[in-house]
N, C-alpha and C positions, 0 to 999 in steps of 0.2 A: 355530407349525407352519410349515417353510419349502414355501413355493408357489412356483407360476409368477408373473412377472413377466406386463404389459401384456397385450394382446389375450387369451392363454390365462387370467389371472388375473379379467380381466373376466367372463368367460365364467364360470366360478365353476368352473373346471377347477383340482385341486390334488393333490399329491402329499406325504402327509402321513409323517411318522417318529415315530408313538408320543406324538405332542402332545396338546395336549388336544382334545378331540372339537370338530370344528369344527360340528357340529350335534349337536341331542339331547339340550346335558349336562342341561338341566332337565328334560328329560322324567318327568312323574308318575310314581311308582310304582316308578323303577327301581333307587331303592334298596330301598325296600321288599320286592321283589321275592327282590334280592340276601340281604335279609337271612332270605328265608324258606327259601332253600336254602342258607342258611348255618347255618341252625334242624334243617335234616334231618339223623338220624345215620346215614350211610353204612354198607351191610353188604355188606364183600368178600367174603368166606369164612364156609365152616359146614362143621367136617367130624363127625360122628359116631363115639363110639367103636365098635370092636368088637362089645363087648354091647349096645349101642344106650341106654345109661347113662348118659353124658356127651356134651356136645356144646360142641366150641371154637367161638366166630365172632369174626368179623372187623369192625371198627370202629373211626373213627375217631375221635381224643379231642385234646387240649391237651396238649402235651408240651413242656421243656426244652432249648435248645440254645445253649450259649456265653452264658447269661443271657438270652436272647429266648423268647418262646413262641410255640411251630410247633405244624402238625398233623399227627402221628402217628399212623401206622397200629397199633393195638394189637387185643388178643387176650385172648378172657374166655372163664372157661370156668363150665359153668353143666352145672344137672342136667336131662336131657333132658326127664323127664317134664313139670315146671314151672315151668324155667327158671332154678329158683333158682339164687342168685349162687353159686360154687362160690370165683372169684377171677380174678385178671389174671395170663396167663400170660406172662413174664415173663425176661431175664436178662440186663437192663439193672437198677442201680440207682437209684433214684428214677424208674423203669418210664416211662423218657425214652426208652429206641429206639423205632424203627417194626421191626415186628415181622408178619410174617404166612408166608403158607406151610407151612400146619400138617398135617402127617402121625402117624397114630396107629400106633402098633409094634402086629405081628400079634399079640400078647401083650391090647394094650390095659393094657400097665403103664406106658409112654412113650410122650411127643410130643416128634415132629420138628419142628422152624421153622428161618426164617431171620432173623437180629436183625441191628440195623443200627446203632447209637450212633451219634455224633458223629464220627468217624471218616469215615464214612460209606461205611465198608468191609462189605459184608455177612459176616457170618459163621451158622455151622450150629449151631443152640443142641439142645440135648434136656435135659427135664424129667422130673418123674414125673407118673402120671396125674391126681394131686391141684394141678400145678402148682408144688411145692415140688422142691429139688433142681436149680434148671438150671444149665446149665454151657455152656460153649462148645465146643465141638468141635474145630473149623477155626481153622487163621494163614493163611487166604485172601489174596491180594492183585490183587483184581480179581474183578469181579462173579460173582454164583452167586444161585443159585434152586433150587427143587422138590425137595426132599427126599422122596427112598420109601426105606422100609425092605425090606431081604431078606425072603424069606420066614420063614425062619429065624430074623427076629429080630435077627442078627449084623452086619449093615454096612448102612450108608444109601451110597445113591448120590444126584445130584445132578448139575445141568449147572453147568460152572465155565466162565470166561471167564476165564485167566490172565492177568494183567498188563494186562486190556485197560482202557483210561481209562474206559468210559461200558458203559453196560448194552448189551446188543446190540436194536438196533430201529430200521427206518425210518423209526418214528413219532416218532422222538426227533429235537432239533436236531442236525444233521449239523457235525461237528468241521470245521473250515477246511482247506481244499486249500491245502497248504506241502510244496514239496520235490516230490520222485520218490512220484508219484500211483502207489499198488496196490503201494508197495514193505512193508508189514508189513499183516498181516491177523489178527486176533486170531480161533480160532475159538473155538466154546464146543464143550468136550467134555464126555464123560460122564463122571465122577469117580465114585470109591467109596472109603468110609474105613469103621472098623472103628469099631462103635455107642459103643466107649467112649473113642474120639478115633484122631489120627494124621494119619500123613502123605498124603495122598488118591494114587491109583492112577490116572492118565488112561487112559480106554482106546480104541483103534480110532487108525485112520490119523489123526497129527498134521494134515493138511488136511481132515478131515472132520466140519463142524458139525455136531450134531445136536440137533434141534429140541425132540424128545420120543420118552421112553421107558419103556420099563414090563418090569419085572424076568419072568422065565419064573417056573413056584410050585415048578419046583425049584430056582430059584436058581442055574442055574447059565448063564443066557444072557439077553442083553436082546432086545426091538424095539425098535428107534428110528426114527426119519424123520429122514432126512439127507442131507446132501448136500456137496460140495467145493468149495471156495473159498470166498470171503467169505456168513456166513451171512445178511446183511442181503440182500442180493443174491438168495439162490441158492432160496429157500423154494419157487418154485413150479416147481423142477426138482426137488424132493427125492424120493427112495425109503425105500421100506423096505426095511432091514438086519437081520441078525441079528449080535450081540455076543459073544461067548466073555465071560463075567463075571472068568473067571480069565487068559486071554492076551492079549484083547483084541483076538483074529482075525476080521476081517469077514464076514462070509456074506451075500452080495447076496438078497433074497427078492421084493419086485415093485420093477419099473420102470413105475409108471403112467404113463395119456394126460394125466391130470388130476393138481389134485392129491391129498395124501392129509392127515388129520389123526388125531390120537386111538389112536395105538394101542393094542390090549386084548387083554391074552393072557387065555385061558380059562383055568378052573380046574381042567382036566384036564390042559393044557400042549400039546393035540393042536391047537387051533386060536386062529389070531389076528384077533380082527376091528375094522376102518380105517372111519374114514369120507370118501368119495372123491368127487369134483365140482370145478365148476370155481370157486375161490374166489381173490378179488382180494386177498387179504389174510392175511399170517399170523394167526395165533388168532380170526381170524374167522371160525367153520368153518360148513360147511352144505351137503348132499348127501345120499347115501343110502350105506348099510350094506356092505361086502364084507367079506367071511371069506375064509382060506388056510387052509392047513395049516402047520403050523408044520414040517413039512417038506419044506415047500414046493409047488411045481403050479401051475394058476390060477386067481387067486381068482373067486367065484361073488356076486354082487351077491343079497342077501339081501333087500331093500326094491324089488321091482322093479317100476315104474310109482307109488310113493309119491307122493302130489300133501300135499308138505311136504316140508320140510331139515331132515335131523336134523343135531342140531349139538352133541350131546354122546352118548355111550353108555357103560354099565359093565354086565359082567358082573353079575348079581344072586346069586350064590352056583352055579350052575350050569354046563354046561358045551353047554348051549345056548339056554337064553335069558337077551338083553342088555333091559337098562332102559333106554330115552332117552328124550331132550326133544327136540321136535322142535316147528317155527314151523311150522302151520299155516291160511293164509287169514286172518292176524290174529291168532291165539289159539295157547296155547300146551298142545303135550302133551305129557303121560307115557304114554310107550306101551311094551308089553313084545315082544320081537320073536322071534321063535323062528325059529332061524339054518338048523333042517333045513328046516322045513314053507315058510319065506319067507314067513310071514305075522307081522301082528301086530295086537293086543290095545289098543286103545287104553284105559289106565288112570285118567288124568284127563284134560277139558279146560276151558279158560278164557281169557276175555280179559286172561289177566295174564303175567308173566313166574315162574320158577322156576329156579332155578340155586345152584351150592354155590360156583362163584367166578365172579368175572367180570375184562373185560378192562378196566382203564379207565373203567368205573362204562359202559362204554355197549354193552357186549356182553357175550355167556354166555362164559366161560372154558372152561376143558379139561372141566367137571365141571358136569351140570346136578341133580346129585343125590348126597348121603351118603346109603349103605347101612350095617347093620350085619353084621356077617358071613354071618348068615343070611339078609338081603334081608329080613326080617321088618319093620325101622322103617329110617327115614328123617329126615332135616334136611335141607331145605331155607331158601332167602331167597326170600320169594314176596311179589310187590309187583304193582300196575296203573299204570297211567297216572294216575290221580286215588286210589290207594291208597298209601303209604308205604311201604318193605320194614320187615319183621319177619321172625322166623328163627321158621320151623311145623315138627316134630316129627309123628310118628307112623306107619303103614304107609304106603307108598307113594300119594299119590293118596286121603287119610283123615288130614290134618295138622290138629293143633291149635296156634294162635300161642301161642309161650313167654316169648316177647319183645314189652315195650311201650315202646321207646325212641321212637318216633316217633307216640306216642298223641295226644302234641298236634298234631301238623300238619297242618297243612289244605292241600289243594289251589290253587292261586293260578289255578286257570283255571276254565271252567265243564266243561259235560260232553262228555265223549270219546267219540264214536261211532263203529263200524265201519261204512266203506260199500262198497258190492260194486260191481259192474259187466261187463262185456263192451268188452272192445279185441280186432278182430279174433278168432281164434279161439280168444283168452285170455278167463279168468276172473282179474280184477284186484279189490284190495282195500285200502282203504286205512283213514284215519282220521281226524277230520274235528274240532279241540278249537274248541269254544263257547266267547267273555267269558264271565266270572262273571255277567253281567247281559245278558240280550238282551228290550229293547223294544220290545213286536208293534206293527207297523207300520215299522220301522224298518231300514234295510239297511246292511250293516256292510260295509267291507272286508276284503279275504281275501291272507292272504299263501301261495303256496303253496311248500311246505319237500320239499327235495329231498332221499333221503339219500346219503351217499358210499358207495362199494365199486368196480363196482355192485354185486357178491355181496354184499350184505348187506339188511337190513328194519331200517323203524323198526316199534321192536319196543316191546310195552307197559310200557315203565320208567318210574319216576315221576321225575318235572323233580328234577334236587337241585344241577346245578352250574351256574356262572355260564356255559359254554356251551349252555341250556337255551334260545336264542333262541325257539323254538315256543310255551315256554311263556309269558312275559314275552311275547312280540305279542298273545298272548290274554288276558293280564290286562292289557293295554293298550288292548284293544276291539276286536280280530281276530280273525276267524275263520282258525284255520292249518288246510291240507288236506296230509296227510302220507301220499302215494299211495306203493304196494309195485308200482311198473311193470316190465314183464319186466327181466328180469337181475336182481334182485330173490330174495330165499330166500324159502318160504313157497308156491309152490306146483306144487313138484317139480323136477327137476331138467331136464328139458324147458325149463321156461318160465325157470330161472337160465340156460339156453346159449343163451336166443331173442334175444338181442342180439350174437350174435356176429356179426362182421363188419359189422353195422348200428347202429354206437352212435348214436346220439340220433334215429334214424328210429322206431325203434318203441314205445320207451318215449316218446319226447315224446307219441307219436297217444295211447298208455295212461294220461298224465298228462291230456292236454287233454282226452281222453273221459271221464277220472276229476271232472275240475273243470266238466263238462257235467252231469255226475249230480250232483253237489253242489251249483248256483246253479240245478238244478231242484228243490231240497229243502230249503233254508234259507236265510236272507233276505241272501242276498251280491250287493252294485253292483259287475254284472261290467265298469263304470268305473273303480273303483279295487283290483284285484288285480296282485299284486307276485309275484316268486317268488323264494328265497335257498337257497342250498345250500353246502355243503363241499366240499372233495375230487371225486370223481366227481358230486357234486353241484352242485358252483359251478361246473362243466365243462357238466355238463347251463343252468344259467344262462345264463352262454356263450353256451351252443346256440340253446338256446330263444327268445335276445332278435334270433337271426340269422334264425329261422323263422318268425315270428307277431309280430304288436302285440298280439296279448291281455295281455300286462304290461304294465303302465307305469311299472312301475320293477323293477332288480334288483339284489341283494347278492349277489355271486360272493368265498366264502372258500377260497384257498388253489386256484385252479379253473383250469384246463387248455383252453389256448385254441387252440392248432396241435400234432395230434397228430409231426407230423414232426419237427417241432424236438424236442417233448418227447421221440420214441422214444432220440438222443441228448444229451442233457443232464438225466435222472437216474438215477439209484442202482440202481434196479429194475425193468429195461429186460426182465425174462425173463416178469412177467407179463401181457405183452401179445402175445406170440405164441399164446396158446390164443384170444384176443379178437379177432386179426385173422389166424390164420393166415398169417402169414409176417412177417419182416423188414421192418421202413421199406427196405432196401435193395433188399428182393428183388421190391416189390409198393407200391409210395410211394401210389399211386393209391385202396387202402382205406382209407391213412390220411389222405390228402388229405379225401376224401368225407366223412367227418364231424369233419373240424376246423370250429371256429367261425371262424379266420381264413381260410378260403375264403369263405365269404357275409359277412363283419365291415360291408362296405357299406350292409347292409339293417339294421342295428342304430337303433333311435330311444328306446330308455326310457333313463333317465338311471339309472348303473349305479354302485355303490358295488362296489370290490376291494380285500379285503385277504390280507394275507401276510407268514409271515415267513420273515423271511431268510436260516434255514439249513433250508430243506425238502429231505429227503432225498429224500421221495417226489413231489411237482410242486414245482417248482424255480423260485422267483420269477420266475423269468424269462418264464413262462409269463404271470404277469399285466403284468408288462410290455408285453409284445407288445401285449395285449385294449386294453389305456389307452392306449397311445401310439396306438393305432390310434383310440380313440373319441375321444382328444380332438385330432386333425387331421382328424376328420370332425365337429367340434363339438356332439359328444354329448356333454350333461352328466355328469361322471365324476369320480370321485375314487377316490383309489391309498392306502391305508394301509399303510405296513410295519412291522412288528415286529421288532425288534432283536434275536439270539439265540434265536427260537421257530425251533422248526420246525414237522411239519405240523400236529399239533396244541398249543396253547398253553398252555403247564403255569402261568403265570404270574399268577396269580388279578387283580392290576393289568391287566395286559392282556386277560384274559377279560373283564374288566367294560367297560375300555375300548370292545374289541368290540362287546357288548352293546349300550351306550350309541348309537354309531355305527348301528347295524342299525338298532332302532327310531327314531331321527330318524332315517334317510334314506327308512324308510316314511312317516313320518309325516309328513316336507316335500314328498312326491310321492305319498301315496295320501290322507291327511285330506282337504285342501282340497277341498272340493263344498257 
């Protein structure tokens, strides 16, 4: 691993590239660990047929590439009642693509997907209901996703990204800056092609991405959310449109404060209803409910004072009340909301998760629930924090598990508790995971885990990937505290905008008050407490080690150290205007106020940063700044960069890497006592 030379190198200051783990590599258990989330079968998707008869899900298996074995995303289709195997839906040969994105024709005699071979060009497959018969659709060239079919039956649409190199996302490693910077911009349009193949149709302005969208039930107009110029960029200025299906003429229909996600047209075609709030991140949605007219006016906020983020909704067969999932205080619900009266019906609750796709394995996708056309049954993937996912079937909120892929799996941590609290004139809530073994009389150290957005919650998912650092500290003898501090979802839309213009003033007081009710309730040396985070998370790190010694050590991944520098030098510079109301240019002084490198002086735990090197969304540079700064003030510090990752690290070698890194940097700075 190349280091600093003399005085810096003494000091045990170094700046690593992907070498081998300069602490930690023996740490107990971390294989073992590794191998138990290696042991869980992921479940991305569940969609339900029509009749509520069949149900496809999503999961991941061993698949064929160029003679190597990879893991592929594949697709089983089984009978709803009791799961039985039906078959692998399929239209790759020796059932080697990754395959997911499955849409049922309004028929329920055909599925939609998206297939992917070795090519590694996505193409539009459709099957028959039984899985036999698929075919390929599309001579795409360049990425595509989400296939819905007309109503009619007759053409699938779809968003396409013609010719573009890589998937659109700023989550993704960012392509290298060569040449005339902002001179080609790949958008992703709305595509439509004719059910039994062809030439696809783009429709709406050539500069106009669109995000997501949802067919009218006459077929003859979309909703989408969208917006102009580069889509990675522009997500949190997007509006909603209306589409001509046949000419492709635009119709502007809201220009929200905020933003929007989810569009759902009714089943009458008289109303469309969005879920709108301030959210830091595409597909990471969460707010409360508006309805329009679908020809047009201003929309009417249907969820009004809701203390919870809904973050998915579908019409339920009617043409006024919508189904969601919604994060509430910890716990997750189904609630049925009725668009005239503004109220709603909560239908189930729990400390677990429910959703029909997700983002990433670490959030609710567009869909927190299959319906079958009548709203009668349902498929979901319902999983806890110490529970597995399995795909449960039945009436909404009355599911029985169909699925026992993950019957063997045991939880690697001990037990996960919700705890509650009061910060200022909030109700805060978080979640508090126990070692497998805790002995009375005996006090443990506590690492307390930050999440990223802020718009988002650590929400009850169970640990299954090598970035599951939370759970790995706790099968390591830690107590993790995973607080939902304002700006946070989960408990209204109030308390996600109470960090505006105050980032790391209010949530830190909600953290530290949080981690005061938890070392008066469980046997934690608040001697040895650490804290680690991601994204908005390794930022709040940052923060936190410029405000308090109550750490004594911190892990900042991928974390954002001077908001100034960052407003120019990344990608995604539009959503931080709703969080600090105004321009670095036009108002420097908000963002001065809570950078960490304004106070960086006061910093004393010894601070582990990693990142990598093509982040589109915080921009290595940002941990630059934090390191060269702690180690000319001879705080112990060390710099890992990842070669080719961006913000999040797809690279299973380097997740573990990570891993490894995290728990030895706790364990050389919080064990000892």
């Amino acid at each position: 691993m190349p280091s600093t030379t003399g005085p810096l190198a003494a000091a045990g200051l170094a700046l690593g590239f992907l070498a081998a783990p300069a602490i930690g590599a023996e740490a107990p258990g971390i294989a073992r660990a590794l191998d138990a989330f290696a042991a869980v079968h992921p479940l991305s998707e569940v969609a339900l047929s029509p009749d509520g008869r069949r149900v496809v899900y999503g999961s991941v298996v061993a698949g064929t590439r160029g003679g190597a074995t990879v893991d592929v995303s594949a697709l089983f289709l089984a009978d709803a009642r009791d799961g039985a195997h039906v078959g692998r839906l399929t239209a790759c040969p020796g059932a080697s693509c990754d395959e997911h994105g499955v849409a049922w024709s309004p028929d329920g005699r055909e599925i939609a997907f998206v297939t992917t071979g070795a090519d590694e060009q996505p193409q539009i497959a459709v099957a028959a209901a039984d899985g036999s018969h698929a075919r390929i659709l599309t001579h795409a060239h360049g990425p595509l996703d989400t296939p819905r079919w007309s109503p009619d039956g007759r053409e699938i649409a779809f968003l396409y990204s013609a010719g573009a190199p890589r998937t659109p996302s700023p989550l993704l490693p960012l392509a290298r800056d060569a040449g005339v910077l902002g001179a080609t911009v790949y958008e992703q349009r709305l595509a439509v092609i004719p059910a039994g193949g062809g030439e696809p149709r783009l429709l709406g302005p050539a500069d106009l991405n669109v995000y997501e969208f949802d067919w009218s039930p006459d077929g003859r107009r979309f909703v989408v959310s969208a917006a102009r110029g580069s889509g990675d960029d522009n997500w949190w200025v997007a509006e909603l449109d209306l589409l001509d299906a046949a000419s492709g003429a635009l119709t502007p229909l809201v220009h929200p404060p905020l933003q929007v996600a989810s569009p759902r047209w009714s089943g009458d075609g008289q109303r469309i209803a969005y879920i709108t709030g301030l959210m830091s991140d595409e597909a990471i949605t969460g707010g409360d409910v508006a309805v329009i007219a679908a020809a047009g006016g201003a929309p009417v906020t249907v969820t009004p004072g809701l203390k919870a983020s809904v973050h998915t909704i579908t019409w339920n067969g009617s043409a006024r009340y919508l189904t969601a999932t919604e994060f509430a205080a910890g716990e997750e619900v189904l609630a049925r909301i009725d668009v005239e009266a503004h109220t709603q019906r909560e239908l189930w609750r729990a400390p677990e998760m429910i959703l029909a796709n997700s983002l990433l394995g670490f959030a609710p996708g567009d869909a927190g629930i299959s319906l079958s056309r009548d709203g009668a049954q349902s498929a979901v993937i319902r999983q806890s924090y110490t529970a597995p996912p399995e795909v449960a079937t039945g009436p909404p909120g009355h599911w029985r598990t169909i699925t026992h892929l993950n019957a063997a799996v045991r939880p690697i941590t001990g037990a996960a508790s919700l705890v509650h609290w009061r910060s200022d004139e909030f109700d805060v809530e978080g979640m508090l995971v126990a070692p497998p073994e805790v002995v009375p009389g005996r006090r443990y150290p506590l690492v307390v885990d930050v999440h990223g957005g802020p718009a988002f919650a650590h929400y009850p998912l169970f640990p299954s990937s090598p970035d599951s650092y939370d759970a790995v500290l706790a099968q390591q003898g830690y107590f993790v505290f995973r607080p939902n501090p304002r700006g946070s979802y989960g408990q209204g839309d109030a308390f996600t905008r109470a960090n505006v213009r105050d980032f790391g003033y209010g949530d830190l007081r909600d953290i530290l008050r949080g981690l005061d009710a938890v070392e008066a309730s469980a046997p934690i040396d608040p001697a040895r407490v650490g804290i680690y985070g991601w994204s908005y998370g390794g930022y709040m790190v940052m923060w936190a080690l410029t405000q308090t010694d109550r750490f004594k050590a911190g892990v900042a991944g991928a974390g954002l150290s001077d908001w100034l520098s960052y407003y120019g030098t990344n990608n995604i510079d539009t959503w931080m205007i709703p969080y600090f109301g105004a321009s670095v240019y036009d108002d420097p002084k908000v963002y001065e106020r809570s950078s960490p490198m304004t106070f960086i002086k006061r910093v004393r735990a010894p601070t582990l940063l990693v990142s990598g090197d093509r982040d589109a969304e915080v921009p290595i540079s940002q941990s630059y700044e934090y390191w060269n700064a702690l180690r000319r003030l001879g705080v112990p510090t060390e710099f890992v960069v990842y070669p080719d990752e961006g913000h999040f690290f797809l690279k299973r070698a380097n997740q573990a890497d990570v891993m490894t890194r995290v728990v030895g940097w706790f364990d050389a700075h919080l064990r000892a006592r």
